[in-house]
N, C-alpha and C positions, 0 to 999 in steps of 0.2 A: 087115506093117510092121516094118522092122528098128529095132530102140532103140537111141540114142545111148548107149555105153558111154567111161568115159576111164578111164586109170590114172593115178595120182596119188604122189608117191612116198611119203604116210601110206593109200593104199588104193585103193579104185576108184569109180565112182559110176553109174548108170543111168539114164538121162528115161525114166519109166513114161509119162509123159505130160504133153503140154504143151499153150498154147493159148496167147492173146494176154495175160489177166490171171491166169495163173498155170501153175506149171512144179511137178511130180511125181518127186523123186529117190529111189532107196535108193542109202545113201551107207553104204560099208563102211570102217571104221577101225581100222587094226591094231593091234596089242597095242602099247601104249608111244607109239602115235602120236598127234600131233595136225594140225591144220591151222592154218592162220596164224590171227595175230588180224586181225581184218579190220572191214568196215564196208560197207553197201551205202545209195547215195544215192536208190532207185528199189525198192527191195522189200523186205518183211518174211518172216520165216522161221520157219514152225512148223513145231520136231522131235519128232518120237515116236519111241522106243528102243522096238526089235520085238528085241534081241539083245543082251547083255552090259549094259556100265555107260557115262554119258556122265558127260563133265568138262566140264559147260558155264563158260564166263565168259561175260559179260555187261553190258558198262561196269563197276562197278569189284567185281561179284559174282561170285563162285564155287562153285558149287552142283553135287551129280549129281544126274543124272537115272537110274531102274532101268528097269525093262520094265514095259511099260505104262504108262507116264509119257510126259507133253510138256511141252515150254516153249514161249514164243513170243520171237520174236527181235525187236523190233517195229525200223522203218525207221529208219537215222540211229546206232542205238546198235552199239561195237563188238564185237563175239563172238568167241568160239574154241570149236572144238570138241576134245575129249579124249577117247582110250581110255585108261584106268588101270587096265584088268583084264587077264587073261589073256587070254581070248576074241576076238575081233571082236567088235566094236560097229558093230551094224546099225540103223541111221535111215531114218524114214520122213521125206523134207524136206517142206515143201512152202510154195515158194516165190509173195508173192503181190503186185502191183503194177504200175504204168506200163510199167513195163521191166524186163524178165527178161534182159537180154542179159547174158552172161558177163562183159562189161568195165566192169560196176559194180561193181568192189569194188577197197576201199581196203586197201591192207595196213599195217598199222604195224609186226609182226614175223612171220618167217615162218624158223621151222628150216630150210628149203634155201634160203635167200638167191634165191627168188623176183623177179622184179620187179612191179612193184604193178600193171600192166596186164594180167598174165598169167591165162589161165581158171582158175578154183582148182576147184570143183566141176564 
């Protein structure tokens, strides 16, 4: 079985594994990079950092996460993910809800001038 791979222009992402009520990424985040801020109307999102440091937001919180750390991202609230280290920042996603499809998310800001329908992860 070959695995869905994308590049991204803050890194790249992998489906380990998916099914109808939930979806399995490792999401790689380059040094300095981030991903938009966003919002999903249809799934919640627990990260675990397996590598470097995470800059989470989180509605109006700002927190990192280290290794061997998780957060959960629950349905409805907005998020951004952040590398601030050196390194890549390796996350383990895992995506979990009604609908997993790529074109639930909401962008409010996004460093490459994205369009908010666009697949982000």
């Amino acid at each position: 079985m070959e695995l869905e791979r994308g590049e991204r222009p803050w890194g790249t992402y992998t489906v380990l594994e998916e099914n109808k009520s939930y979806k399995i990424k490792r999401i790689e985040v380059l040094s300095g990079q981030r991903l938009s801020l966003q919002m999903h109307h249809h799934r919640s999102e627990h990260w675990i950092v397996v590598s470097g440091t995470a800059r989470v937001t989180c509605d109006d919180r700002e927190f990192i996460v280290n290794v061997n750390e998780s957060t959960f991202i629950p349905v409805g609230k907005s998020h951004r993910l952040e590398n601030p280290g050196l390194i890549p920042l390796v996350i383990i996603e895992v995506q979990s809800g009604e609908y997993l499809g790529e074109d639930d998310i909401v962008r409010y800001q996004d460093d490459y001038q994205r369009a908010t329908a666009e697949p982000e992860q």
